[in-house]
C-alpha positions in Angstrom: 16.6 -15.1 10.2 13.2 -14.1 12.3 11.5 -16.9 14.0 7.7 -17.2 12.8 5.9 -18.6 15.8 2.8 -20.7 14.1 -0.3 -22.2 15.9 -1.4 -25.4 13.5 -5.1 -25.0 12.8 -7.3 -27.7 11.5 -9.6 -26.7 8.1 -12.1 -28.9 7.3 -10.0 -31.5 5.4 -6.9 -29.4 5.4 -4.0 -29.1 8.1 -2.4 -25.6 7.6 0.1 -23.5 10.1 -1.1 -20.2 10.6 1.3 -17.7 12.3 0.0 -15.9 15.1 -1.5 -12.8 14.6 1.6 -11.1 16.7 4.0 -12.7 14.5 2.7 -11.5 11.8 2.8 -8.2 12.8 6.1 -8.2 13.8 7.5 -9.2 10.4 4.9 -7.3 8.1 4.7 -3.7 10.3 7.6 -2.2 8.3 6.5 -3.1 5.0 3.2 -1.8 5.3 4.1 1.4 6.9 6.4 1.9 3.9 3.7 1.0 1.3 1.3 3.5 3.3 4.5 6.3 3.3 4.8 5.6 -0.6 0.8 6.1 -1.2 0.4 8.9 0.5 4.0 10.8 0.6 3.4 12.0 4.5 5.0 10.4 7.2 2.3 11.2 9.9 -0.4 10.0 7.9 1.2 6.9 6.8 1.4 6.2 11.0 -2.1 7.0 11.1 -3.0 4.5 8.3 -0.7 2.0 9.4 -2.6 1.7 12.9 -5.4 1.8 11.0 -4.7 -1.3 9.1 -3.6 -3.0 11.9 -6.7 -2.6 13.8 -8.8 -3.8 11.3 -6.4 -6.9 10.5 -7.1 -7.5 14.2 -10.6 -7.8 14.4 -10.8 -9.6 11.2 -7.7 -11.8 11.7 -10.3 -15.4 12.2 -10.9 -14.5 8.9 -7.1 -14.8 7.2 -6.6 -17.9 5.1 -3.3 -18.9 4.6 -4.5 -20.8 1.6 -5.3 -17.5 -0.2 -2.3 -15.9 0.2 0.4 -14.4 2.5 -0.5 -12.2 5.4 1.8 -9.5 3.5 -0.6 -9.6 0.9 -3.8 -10.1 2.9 -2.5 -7.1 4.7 -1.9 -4.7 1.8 -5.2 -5.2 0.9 -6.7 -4.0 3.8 -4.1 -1.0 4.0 -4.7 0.0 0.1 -8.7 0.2 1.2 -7.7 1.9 4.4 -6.0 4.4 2.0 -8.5 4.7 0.2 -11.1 5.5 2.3 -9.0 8.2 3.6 -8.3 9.2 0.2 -12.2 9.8 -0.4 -12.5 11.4 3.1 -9.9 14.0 2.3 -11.2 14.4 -0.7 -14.9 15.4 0.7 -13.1 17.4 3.4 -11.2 19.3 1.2 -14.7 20.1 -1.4 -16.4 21.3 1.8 -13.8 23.6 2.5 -13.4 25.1 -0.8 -17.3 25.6 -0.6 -17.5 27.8 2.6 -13.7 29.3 2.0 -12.5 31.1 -1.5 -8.7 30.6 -2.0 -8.4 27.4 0.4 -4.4 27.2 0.5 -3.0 23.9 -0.9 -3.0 21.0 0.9 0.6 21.2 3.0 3.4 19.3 1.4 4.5 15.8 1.6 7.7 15.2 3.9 9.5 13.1 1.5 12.3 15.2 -0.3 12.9 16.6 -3.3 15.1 13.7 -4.8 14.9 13.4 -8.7 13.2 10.1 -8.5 11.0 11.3 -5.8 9.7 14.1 -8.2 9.4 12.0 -10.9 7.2 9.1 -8.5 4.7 12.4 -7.8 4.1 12.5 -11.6 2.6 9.2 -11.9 -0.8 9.0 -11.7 -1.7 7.4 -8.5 -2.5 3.9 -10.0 1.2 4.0 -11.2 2.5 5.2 -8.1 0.1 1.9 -6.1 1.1 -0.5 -8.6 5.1 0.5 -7.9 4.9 0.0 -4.2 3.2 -3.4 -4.8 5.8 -4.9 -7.0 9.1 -2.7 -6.2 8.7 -1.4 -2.5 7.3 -4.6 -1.1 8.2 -6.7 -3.8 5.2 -9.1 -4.2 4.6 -10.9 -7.2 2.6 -10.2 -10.3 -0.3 -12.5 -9.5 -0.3 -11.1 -5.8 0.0 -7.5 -6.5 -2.6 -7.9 -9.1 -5.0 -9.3 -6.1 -4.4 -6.3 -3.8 -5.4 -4.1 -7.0 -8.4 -6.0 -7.8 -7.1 -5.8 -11.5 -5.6 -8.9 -14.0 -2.4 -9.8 -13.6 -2.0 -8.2 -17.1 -3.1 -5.4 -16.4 -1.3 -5.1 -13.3 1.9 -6.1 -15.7 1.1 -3.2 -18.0 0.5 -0.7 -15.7 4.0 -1.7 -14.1 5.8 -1.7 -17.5 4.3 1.9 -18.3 5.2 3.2 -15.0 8.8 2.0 -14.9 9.4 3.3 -18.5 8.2 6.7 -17.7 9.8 7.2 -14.5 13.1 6.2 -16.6 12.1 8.7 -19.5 11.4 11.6 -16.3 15.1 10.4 -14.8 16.7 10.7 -17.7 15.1 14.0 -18.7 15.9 15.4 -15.1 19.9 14.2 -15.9 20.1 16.1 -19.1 
């Protein structure tokens, strides 16, 4: 069981404890990483990210209400626009490239290996993948995961239900 260490803060009318900033890194670092490793499949990038996040959680950390949710989801959010601005970046890199070079090679491939499940995960559209690490990977709840998306809870409940039936229609295919 992990010790929490909390300062009490004072809200107007409210008397909430709020961890400590270090505490809640040293309980959420590992999740995060891991939801950065499953959005973007390489190791050394999802290091990058995660530092990334971190950073910004720091310098923004007067800002976290516990009221509004858990730091693990308060952190997600920040690490899924992290992504995404990296995402977009990458994306704009990669157009310049293919302006000035003909035949740019393919980007490199991701470290994770060539499991059955892990080809299927690739498949999904990256949506899918997102909402999969929300609810599975770092197992937050419908409401909570629908948040960090910026989407309705049921539409954040569709999207999972699609995903999980066809990543179970791709692992059954790949056992046959």
């Amino acid at each position: 069981m992990r010790v929490v260490s909390a300062v009490t803060t004072s809200w107007p009318g409210l008397h909430v404890d709020r961890p400590s900033f270090s505490a809640v890194v040293e309980a959420e670092l590992d999740a995060v990483h891991r939801y950065l490793l499953f959005l973007t499949g390489n190791r050394a990038i999802a290091e990058d990210l995660t530092g990334e996040t971190f950073e910004k959680a720091f310098r923004t950390w007067r800002r976290f209400d516990p009221r509004r949710g858990t730091p693990r989801a308060w952190l997600c959010r920040i690490a899924r626009s992290t992504a995404l601005d990296h995402f977009r970046a990458e994306e704009r890199r990669r157009r310049r490239e293919e302006r000035y070079v003909r035949g740019a090679q393919d980007v490199g491939e991701t470290e994770l290996g060539p499991s059955a499940l892990e080809a299927a995960l690739t498949q999904l559209s990256p949506a899918e993948r997102e909402v999969v690490a929300l609810r599975v990977l770092l197992e937050l709840d419908g409401p909570t995961a629908a948040r960090v998306l910026g989407i309705s809870p049921t539409a954040c409940s569709t999207r999972l239900s699609r995903a999980l039936k066809r990543l179970e229609e791709m692992m059954r295919d790949a056992r046959d």
